[in-house]
VOBA-1610 file (N, C-alpha, C; in pm, whole numbers, padded with zeros to 5 digits, always signed):
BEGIN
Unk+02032+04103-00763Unk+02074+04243-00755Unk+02222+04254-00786Unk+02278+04372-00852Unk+02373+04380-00893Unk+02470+04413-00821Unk+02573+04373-00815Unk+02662+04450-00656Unk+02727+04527-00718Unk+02770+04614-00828Unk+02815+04674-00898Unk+02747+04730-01018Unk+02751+04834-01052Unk+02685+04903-01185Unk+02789+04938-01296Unk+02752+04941-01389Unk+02846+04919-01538Unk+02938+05062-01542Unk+02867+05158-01429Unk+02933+05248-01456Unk+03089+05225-01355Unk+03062+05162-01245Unk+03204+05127-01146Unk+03277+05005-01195Unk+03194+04958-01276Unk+03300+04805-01326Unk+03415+04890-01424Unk+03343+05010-01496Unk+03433+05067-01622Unk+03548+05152-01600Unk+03523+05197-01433Unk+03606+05251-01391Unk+03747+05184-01347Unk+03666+05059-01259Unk+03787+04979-01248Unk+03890+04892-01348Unk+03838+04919-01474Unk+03940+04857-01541Unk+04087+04946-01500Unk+04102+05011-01501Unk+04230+05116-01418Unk+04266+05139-01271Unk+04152+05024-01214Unk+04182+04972-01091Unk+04150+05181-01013Unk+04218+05185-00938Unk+04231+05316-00860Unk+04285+05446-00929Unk+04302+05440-01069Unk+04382+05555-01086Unk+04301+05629-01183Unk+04303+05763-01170Unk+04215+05876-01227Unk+04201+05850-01408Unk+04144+05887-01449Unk+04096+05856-01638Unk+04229+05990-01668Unk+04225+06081-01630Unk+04353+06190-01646Unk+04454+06123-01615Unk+04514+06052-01572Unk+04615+05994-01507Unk+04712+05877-01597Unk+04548+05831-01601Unk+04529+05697-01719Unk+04595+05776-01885Unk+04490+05851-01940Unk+04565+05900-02075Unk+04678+05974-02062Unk+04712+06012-01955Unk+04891+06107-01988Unk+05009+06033-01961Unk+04964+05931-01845Unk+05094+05860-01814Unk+05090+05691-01880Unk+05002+05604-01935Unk+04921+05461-01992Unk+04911+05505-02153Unk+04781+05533-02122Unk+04762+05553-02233Unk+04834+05537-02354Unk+04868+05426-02488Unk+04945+05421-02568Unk+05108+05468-02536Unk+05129+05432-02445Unk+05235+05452-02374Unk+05334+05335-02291Unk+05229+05280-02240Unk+05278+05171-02165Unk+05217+05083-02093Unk+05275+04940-02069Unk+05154+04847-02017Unk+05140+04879-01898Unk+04999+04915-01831Unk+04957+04921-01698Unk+04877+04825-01628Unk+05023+04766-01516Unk+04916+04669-01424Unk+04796+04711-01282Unk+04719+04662-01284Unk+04634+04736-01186Unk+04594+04579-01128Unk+04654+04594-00952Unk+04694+04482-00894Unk+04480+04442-00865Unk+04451+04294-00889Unk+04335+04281-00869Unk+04180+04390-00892Unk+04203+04449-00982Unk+04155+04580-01004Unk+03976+04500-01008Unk+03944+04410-01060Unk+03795+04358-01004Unk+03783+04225-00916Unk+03715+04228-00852Unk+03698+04147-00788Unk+03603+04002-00832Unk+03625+03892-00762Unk+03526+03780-00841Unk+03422+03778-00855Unk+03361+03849-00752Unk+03224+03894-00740Unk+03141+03977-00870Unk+03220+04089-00880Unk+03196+04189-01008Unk+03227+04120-01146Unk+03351+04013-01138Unk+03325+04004-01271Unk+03278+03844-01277Unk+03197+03786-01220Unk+03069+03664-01179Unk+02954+03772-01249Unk+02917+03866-01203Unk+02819+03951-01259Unk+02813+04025-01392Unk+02960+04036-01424Unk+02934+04093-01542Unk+02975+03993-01657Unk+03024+03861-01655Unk+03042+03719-01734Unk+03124+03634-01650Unk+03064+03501-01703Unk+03129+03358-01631Unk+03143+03248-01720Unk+03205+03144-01714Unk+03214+03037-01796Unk+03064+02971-01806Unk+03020+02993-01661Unk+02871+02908-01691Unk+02718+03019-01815Unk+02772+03127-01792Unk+02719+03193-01915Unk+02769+03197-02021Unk+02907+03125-02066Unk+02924+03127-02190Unk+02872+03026-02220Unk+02893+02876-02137Unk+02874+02758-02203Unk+02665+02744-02232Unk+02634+02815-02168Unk+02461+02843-02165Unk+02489+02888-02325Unk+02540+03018-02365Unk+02512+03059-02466Unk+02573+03013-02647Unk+02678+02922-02535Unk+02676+02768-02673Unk+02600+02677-02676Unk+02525+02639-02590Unk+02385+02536-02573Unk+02317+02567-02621Unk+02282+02710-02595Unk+02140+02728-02677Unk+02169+02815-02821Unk+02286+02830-02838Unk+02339+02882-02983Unk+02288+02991-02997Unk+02266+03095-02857Unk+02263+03195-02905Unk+02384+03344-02999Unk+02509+03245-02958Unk+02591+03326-02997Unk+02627+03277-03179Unk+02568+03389-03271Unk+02573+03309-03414Unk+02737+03221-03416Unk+02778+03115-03523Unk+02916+03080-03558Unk+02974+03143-03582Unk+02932+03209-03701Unk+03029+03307-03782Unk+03087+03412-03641Unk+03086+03427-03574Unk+03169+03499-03432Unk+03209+03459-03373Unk+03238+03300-03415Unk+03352+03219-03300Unk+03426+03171-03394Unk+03576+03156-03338Unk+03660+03123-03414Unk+03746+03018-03329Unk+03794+02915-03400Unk+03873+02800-03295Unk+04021+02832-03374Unk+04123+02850-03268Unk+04251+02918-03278Unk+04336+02733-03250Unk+04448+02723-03372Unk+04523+02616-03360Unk+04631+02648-03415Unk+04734+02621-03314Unk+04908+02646-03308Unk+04934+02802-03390Unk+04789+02911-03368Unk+04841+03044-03398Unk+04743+03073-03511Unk+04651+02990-03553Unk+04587+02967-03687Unk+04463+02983-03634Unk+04336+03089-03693Unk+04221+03136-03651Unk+04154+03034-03819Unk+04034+02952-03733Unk+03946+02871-03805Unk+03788+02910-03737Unk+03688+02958-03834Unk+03591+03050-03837Unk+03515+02904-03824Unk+03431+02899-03688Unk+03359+02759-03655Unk+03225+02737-03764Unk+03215+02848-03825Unk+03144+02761-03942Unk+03151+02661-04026Unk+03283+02728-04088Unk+03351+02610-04140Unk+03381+02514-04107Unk+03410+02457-03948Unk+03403+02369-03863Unk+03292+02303-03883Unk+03183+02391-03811Unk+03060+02280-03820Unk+02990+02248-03898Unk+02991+02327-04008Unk+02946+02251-04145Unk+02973+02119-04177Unk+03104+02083-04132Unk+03155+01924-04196Unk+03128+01848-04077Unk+03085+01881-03979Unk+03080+01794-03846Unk+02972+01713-03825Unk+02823+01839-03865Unk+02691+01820-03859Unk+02710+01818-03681Unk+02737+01862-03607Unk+02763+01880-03484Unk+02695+01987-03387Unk+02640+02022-03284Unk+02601+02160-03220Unk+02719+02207-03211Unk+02658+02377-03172Unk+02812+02455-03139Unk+02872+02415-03037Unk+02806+02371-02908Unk+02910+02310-02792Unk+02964+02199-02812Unk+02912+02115-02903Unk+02991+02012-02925Unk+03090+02001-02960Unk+03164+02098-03102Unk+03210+02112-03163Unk+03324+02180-03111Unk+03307+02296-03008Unk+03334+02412-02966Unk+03424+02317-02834Unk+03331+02261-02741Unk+03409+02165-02646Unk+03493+02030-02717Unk+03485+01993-02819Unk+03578+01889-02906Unk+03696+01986-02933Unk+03700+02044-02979Unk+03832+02110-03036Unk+03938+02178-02875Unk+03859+02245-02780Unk+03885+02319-02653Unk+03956+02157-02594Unk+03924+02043-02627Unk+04010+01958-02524Unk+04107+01911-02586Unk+04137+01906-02789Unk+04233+01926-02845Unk+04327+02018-02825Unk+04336+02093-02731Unk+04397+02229-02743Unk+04370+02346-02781Unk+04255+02380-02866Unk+04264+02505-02940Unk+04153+02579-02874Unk+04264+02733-02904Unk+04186+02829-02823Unk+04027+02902-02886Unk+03922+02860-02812Unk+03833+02953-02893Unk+03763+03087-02880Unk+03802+03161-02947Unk+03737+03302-02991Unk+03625+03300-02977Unk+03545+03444-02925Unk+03429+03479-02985Unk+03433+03635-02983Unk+03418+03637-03108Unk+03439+03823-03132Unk+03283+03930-03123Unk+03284+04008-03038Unk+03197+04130-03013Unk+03068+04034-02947Unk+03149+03951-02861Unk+03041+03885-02747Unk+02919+04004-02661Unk+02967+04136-02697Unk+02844+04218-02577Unk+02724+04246-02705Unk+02726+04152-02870Unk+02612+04177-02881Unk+02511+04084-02856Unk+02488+03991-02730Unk+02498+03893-02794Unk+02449+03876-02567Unk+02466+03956-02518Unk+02449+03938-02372Unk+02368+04107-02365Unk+02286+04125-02277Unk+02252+04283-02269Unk+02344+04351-02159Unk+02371+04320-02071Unk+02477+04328-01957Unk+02588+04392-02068Unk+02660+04279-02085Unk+02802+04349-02177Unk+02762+04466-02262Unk+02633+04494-02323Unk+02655+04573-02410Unk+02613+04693-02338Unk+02562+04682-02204Unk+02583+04843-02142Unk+02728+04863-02107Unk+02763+04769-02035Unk+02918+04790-01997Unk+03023+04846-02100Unk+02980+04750-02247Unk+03065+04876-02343Unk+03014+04990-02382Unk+02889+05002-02384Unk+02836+05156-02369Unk+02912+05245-02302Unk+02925+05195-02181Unk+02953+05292-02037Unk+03123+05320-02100Unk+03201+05215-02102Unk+03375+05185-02167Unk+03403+05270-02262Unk+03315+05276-02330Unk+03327+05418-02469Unk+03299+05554-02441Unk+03189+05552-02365Unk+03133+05698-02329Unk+03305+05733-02207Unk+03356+05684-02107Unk+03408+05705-02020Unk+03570+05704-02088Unk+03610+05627-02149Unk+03734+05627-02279Unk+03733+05715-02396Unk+03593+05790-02386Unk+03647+05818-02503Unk+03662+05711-02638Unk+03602+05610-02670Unk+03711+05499-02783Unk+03599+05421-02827Unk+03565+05385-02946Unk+03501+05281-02971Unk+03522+05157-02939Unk+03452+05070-02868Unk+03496+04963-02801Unk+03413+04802-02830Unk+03442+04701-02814Unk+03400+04561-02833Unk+03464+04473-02741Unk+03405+04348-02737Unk+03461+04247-02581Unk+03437+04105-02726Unk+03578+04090-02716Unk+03610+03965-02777Unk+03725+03836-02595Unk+03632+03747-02619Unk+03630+03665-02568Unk+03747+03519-02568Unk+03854+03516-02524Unk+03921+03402-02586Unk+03921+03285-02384Unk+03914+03158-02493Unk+03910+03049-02383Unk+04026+02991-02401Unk+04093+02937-02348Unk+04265+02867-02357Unk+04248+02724-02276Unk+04328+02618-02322Unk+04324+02506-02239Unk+04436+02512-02164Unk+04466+02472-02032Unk+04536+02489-01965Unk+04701+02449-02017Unk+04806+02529-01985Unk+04900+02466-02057Unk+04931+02512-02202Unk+04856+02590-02260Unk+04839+02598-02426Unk+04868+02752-02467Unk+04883+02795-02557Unk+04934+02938-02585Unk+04821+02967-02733Unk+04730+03091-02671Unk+04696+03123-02818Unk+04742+03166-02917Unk+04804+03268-02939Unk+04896+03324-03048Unk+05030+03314-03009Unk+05110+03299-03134Unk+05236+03364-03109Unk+05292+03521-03091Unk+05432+03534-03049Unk+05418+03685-03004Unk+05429+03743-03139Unk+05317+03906-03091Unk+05252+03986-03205Unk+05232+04097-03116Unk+05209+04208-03197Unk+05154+04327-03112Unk+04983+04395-03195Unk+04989+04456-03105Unk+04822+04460-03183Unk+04806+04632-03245Unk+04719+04627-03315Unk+04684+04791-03390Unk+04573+04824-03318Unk+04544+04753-03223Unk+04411+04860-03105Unk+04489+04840-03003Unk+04373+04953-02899Unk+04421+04940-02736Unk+04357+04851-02705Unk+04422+04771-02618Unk+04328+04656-02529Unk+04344+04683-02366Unk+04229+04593-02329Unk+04200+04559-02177Unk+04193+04420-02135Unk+04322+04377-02133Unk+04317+04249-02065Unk+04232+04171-01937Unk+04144+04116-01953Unk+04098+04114-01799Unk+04089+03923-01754Unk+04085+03890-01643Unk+04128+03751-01704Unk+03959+03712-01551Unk+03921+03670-01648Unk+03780+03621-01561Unk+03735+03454-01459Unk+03876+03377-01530Unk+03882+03229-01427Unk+04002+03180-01502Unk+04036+03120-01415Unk+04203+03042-01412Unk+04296+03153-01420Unk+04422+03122-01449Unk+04536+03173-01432Unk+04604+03192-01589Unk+04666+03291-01587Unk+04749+03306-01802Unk+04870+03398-01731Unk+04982+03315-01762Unk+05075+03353-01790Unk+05123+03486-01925Unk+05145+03578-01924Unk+05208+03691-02033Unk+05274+03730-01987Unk+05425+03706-02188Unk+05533+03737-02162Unk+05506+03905-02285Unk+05594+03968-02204Unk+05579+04125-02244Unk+05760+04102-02332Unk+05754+04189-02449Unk+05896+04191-02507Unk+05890+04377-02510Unk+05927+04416-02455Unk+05964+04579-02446Unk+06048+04616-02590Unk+06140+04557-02622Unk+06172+04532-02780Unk+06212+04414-02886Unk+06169+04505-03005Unk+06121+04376-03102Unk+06223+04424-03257Unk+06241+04378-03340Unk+06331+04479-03470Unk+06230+04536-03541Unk+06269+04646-03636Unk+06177+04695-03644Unk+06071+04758-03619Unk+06108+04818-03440Unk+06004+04871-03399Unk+05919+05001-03395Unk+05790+04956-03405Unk+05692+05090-03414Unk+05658+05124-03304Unk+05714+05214-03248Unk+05567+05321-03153Unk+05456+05254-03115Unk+05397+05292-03209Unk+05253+05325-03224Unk+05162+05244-03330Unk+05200+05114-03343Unk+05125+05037-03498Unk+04944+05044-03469Unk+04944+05112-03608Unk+04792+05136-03603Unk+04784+05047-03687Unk+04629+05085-03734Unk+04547+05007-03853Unk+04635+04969-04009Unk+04701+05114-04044Unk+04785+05070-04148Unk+04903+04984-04134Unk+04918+04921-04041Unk+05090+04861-04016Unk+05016+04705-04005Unk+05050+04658-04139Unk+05058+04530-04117Unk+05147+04396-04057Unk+05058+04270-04000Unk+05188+04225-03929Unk+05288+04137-03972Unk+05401+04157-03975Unk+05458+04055-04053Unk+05585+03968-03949Unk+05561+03872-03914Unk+05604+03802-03855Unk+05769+03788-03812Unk+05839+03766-03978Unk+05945+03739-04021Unk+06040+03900-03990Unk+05958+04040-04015Unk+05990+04123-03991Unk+06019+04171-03840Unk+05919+04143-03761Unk+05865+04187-03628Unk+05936+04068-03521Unk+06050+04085-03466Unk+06083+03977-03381Unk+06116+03961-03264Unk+06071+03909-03129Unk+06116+03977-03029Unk+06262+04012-02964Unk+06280+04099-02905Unk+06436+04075-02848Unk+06470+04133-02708Unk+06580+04106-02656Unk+06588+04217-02530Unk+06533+04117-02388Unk+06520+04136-02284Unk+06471+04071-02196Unk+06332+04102-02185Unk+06279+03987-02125Unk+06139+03936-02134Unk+06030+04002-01977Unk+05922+04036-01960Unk+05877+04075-01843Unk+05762+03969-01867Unk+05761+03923-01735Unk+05645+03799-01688Unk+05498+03834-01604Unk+05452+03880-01653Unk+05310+03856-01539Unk+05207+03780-01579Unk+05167+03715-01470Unk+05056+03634-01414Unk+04922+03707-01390Unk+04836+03634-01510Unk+04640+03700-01461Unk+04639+03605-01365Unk+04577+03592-01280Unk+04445+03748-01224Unk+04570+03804-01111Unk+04650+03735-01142Unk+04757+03836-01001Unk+04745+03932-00994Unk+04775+04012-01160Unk+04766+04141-01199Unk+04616+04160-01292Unk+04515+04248-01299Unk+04431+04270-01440Unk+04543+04358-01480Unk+04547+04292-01623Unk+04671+04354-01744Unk+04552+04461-01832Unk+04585+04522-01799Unk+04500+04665-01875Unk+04595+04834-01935Unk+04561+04848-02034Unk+04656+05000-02103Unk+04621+05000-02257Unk+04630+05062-02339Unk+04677+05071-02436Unk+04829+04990-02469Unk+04821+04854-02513Unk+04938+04806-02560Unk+04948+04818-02691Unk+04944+04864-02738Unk+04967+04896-02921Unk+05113+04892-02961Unk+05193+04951-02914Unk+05333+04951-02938Unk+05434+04821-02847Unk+05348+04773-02756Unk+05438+04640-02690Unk+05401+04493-02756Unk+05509+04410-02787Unk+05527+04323-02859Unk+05493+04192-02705Unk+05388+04099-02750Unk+05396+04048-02647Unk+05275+03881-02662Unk+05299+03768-02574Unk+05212+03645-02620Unk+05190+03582-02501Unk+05085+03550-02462Unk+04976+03514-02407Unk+05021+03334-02381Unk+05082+03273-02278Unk+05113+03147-02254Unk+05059+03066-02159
//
């Protein structure tokens, strides 16, 4: 039995604070922490490591939607396991104890659970929505700092991740959407740094305009 329904898990991504509240004062605006906003319980129910590693065993999650991330560099595990002749956990847990972080993009098609929960996330946001999945080895940093052209919902489901927030960067945009490409050399951080710790905080808002990397 579920101790939570997809419709209160979607709420709590904003932890206690009203969806009005959320778009006038968050909303593409600024990063909002919402102190422990789910609990282990709720999010045991709505994904766990022992359901991901099930759904690399039995390969239900196709390759082409996982990607193994090295020193900032996204490698599409097909291409991986083509030359390996390897299963996906094999392959997937070989590289994860090398260091590299692995992806899996639009994981709720792929679980029925997640894909009500983003049902519920869109209907209640307003926003077209997807649950991309990243695993980190302890110690290791997936990307370098970047800012993103969607809103995200950070939520951190086991262990601990350090994120450093850069409030400014040169060159800065607002608001980088879809047309603003990223360019590294252009985009750089500066200014003093803000530190928070998952699961201390669930890191959740519209960050689109904050420059920031995941350590």
């Amino acid at each position: 039995m579920e101790t939570f329904d997809v419709r209160t898990l979607s709420r709590l991504l904003i932890g206690e604070m009203e969806i009005e509240d959320f778009n006038r004062e968050v909303r593409e605006r600024q990063v909002g922490k919402f102190h422990a906003a789910m609990d282990r319980a709720a999010l045991n129910e709505l994904y766990s490591l022992h359901k991901l590693e099930s759904a690399f065993t039995r390969e239900t999650v196709p390759s082409l939607y996982v990607d193994v991330i090295t020193n900032g560099f996204p490698r599409n595990l097909v291409d991986i396991q083509r030359k390996s002749y390897k299963s996906t956990l094999a392959v997937v847990a070989d590289n994860f104890r090398r260091g590299a972080t692995i992806r899996v993009s639009d994981l709720q098609k792929f679980d029925e659970r997640l894909e009500r929960f983003v049902r519920e996330v869109q209907r209640y946001f307003a926003a077209r929505s997807q649950i991309n999945l990243y695993l980190t080895p302890p110690s290791k940093t997936g990307f370098a700092p970047h800012f993103d052209i969607t809103d995200v919902f950070v939520v951190q489901c086991a262990g601990r991740k350090e994120w450093k927030i850069f409030h400014s960067y040169t060159d800065k945009t607002e608001l980088p959407l879809l047309d603003i490409l990223w360019e590294p050399d252009r985009y750089k951080p500066s200014g003093s740094t803000e530190v928070i710790t998952l699961p201390d905080y669930a890191l959740s808002s519209a960050i689109k305009a904050w420059y920031k990397t995941g350590t």
